[in-house]
DRENTORKOL-3810 file (N, C-alpha, C; in nm, 4 decimals):
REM DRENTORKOL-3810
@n.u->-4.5606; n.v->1.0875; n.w->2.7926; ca.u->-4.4520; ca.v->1.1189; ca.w->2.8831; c.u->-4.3353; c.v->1.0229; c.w->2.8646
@n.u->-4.3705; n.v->0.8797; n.w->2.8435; ca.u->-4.2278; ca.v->0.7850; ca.w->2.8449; c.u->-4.1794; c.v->0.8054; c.w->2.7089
@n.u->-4.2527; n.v->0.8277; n.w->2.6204; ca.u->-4.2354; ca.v->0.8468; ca.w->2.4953; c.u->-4.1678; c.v->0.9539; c.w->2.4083
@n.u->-4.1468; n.v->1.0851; n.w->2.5190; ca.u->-4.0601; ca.v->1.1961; ca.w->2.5244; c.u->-3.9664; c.v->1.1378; c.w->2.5852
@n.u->-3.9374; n.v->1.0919; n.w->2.7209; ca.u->-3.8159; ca.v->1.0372; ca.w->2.7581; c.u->-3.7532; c.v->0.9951; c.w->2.6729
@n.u->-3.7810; n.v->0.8758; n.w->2.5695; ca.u->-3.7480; ca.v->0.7902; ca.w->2.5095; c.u->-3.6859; c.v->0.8750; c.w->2.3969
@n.u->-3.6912; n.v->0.9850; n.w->2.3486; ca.u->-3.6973; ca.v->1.0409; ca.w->2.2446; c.u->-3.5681; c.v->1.1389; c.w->2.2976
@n.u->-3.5702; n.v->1.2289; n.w->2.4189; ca.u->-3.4532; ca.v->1.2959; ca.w->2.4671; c.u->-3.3164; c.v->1.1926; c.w->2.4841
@n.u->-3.3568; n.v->1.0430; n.w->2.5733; ca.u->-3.2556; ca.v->0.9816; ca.w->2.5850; c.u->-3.2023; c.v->0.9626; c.w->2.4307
@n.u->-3.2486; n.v->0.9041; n.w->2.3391; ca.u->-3.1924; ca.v->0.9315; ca.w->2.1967; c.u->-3.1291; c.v->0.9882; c.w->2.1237
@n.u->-3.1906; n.v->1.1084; n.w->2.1752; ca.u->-3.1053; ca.v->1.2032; ca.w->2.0988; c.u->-2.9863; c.v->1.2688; c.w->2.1555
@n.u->-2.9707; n.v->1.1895; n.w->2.3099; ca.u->-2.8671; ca.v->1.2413; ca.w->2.3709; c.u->-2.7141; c.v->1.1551; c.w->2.3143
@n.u->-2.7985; n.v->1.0461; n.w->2.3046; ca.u->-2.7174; ca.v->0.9286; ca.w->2.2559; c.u->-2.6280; c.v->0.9431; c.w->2.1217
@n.u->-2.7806; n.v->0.9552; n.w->2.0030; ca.u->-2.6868; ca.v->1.0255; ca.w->1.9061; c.u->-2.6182; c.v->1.1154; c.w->1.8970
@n.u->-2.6473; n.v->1.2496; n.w->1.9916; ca.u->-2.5474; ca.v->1.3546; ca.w->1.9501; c.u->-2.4168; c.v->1.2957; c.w->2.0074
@n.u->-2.4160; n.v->1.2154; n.w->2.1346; ca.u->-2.2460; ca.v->1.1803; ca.w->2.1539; c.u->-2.1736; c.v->1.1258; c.w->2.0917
@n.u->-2.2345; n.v->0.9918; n.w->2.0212; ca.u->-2.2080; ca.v->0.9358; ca.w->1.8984; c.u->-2.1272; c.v->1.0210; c.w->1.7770
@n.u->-2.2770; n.v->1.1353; n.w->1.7423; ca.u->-2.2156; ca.v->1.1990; ca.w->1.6354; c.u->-2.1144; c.v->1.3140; c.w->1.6597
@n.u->-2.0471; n.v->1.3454; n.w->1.8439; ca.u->-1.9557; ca.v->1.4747; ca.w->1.8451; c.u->-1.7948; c.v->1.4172; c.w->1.8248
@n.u->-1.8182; n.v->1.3181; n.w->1.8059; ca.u->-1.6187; ca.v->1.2491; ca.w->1.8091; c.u->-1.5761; c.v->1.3104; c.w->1.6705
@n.u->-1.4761; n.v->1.2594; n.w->1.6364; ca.u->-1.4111; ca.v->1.3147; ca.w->1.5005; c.u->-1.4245; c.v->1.1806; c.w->1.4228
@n.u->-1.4076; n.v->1.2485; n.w->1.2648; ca.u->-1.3755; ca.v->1.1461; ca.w->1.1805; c.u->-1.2032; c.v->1.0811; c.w->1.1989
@n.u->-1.1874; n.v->0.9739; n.w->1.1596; ca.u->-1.0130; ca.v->0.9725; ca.w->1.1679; c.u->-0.9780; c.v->1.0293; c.w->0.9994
@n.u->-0.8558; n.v->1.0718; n.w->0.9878; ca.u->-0.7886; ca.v->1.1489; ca.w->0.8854; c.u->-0.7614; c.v->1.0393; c.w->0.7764
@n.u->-0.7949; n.v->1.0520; n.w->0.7163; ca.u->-0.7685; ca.v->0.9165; ca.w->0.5864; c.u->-0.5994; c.v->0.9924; c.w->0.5263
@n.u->-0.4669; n.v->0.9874; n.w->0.5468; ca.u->-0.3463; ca.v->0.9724; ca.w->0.5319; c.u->-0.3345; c.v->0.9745; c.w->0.3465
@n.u->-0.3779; n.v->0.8379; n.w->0.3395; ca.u->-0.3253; ca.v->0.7953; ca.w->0.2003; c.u->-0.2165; c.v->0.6883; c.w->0.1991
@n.u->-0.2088; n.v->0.6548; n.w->0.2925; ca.u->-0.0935; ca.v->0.5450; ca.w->0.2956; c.u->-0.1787; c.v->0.4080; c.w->0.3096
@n.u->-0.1054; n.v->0.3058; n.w->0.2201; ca.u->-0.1605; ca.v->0.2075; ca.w->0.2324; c.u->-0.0382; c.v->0.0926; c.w->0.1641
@n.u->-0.0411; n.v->-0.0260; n.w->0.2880; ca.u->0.0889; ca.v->-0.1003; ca.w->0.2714; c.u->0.1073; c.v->-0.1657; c.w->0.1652
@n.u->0.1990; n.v->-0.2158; n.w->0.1148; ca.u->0.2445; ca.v->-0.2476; ca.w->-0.0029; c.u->0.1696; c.v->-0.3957; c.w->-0.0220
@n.u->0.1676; n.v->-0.4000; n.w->-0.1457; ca.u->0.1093; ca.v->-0.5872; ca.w->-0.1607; c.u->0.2041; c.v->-0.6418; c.w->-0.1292
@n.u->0.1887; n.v->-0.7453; n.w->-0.0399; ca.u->0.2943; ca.v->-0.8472; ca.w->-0.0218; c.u->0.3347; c.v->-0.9636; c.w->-0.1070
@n.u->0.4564; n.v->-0.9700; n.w->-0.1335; ca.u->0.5035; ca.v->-1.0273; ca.w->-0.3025; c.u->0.5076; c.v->-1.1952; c.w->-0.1974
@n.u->0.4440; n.v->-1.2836; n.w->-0.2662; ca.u->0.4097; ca.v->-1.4441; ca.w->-0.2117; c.u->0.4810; c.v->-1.5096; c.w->-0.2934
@n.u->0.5481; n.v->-1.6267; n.w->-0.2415; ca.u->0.5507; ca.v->-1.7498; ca.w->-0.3342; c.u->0.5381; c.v->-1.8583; c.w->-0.3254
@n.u->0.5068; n.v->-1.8255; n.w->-0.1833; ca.u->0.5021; ca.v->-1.9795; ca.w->-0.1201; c.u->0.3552; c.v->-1.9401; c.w->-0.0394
@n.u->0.2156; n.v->-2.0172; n.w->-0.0539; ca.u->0.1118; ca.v->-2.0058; ca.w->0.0578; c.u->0.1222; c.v->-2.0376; c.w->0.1822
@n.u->0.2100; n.v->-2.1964; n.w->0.1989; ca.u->0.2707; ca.v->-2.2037; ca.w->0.3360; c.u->0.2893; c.v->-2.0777; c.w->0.4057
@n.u->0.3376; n.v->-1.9496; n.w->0.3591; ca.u->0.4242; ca.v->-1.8313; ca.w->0.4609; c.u->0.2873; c.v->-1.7558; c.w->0.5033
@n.u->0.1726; n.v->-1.7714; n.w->0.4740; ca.u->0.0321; ca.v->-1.7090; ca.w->0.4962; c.u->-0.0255; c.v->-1.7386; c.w->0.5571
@n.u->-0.0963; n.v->-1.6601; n.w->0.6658; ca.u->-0.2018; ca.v->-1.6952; ca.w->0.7701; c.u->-0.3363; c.v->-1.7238; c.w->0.7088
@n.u->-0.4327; n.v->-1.7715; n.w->0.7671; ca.u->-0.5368; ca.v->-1.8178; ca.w->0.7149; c.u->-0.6157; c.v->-1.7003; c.w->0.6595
@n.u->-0.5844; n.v->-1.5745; n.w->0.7508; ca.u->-0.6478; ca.v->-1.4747; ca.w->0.7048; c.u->-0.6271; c.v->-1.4087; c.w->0.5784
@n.u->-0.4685; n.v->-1.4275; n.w->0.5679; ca.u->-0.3828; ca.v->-1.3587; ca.w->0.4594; c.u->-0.4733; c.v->-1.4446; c.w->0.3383
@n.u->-0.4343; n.v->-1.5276; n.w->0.3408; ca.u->-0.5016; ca.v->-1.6682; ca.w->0.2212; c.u->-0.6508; c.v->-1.5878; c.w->0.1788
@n.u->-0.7266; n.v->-1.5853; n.w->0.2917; ca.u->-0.8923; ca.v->-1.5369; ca.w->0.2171; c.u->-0.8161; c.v->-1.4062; c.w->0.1824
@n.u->-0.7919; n.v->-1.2951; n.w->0.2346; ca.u->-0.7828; ca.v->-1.1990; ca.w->0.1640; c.u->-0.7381; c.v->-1.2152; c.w->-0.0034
@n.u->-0.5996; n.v->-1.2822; n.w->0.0233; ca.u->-0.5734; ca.v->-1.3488; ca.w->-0.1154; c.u->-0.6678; c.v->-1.3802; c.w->-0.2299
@n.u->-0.7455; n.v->-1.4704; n.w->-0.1886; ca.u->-0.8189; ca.v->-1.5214; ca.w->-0.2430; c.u->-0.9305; c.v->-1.4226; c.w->-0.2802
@n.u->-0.9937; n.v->-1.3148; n.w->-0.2192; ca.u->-1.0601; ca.v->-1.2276; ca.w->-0.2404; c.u->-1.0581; c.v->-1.0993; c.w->-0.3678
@n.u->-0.8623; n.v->-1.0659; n.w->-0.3192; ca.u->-0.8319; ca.v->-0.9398; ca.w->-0.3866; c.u->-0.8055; c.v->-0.9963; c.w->-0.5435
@n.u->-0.6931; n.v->-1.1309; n.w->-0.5381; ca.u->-0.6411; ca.v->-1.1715; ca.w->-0.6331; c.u->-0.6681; c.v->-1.3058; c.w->-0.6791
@n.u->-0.7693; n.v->-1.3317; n.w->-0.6953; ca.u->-0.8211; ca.v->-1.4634; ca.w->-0.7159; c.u->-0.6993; c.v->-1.5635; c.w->-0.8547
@n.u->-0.6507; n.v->-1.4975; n.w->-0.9300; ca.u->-0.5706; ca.v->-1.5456; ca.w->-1.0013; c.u->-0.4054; c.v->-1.6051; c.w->-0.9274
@n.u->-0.3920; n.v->-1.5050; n.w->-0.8617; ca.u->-0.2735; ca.v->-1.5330; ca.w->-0.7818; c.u->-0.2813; c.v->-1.6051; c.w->-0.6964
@n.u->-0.3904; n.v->-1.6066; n.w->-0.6043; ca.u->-0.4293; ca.v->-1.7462; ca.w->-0.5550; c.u->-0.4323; c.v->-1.8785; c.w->-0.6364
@n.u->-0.5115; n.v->-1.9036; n.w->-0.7534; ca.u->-0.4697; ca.v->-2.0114; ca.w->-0.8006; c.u->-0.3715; c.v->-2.0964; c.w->-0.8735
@n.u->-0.2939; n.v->-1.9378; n.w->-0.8838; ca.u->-0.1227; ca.v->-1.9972; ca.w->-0.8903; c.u->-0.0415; c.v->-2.0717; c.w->-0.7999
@n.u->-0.0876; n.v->-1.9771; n.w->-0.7066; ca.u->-0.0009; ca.v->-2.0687; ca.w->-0.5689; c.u->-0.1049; c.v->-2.1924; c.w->-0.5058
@n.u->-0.2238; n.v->-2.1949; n.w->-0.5256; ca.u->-0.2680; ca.v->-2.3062; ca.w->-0.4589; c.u->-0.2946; c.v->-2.4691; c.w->-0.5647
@n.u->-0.2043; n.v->-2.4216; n.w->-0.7011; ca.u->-0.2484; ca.v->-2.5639; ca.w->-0.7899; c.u->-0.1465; c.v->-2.6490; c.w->-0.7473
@n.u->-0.2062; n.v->-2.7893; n.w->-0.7208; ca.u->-0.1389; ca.v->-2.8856; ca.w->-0.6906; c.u->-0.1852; c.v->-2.9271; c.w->-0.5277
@n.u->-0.1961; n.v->-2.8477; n.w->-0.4230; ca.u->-0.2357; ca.v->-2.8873; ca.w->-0.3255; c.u->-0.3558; c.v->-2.9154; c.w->-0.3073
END
């Protein structure tokens, strides 16, 4: 008996979960931002940096 409960509440769960929509994937996506200075970058910007363009990062970060 709890074990059917357990099993309806679930699946009530997932179906609400699964009735929303997907969002629309556009195709737009913002431009790379042209750097020259790391100073002008948030810490976040920097890891991303460092993630996407690991070369361009160590352009701008030799010497510091």
């Amino acid at each position: 008996m709890l074990t059917d409960f357990a099993k309806k509440v679930c699946e009530k769960a997932v179906n609400e979960v699964m009735a929303g929509s997907t969002p629309k994937d556009v195709g737009i996506s913002k431009p790379a931002k042209s750097v020259t200075n790391i100073d002008e970058l948030s810490m976040r910007e920097i890891a991303q940096l460092k993630k996407d363009d690991p070369e361009q990062f160590k352009v701008l970060t030799v010497g510091k």
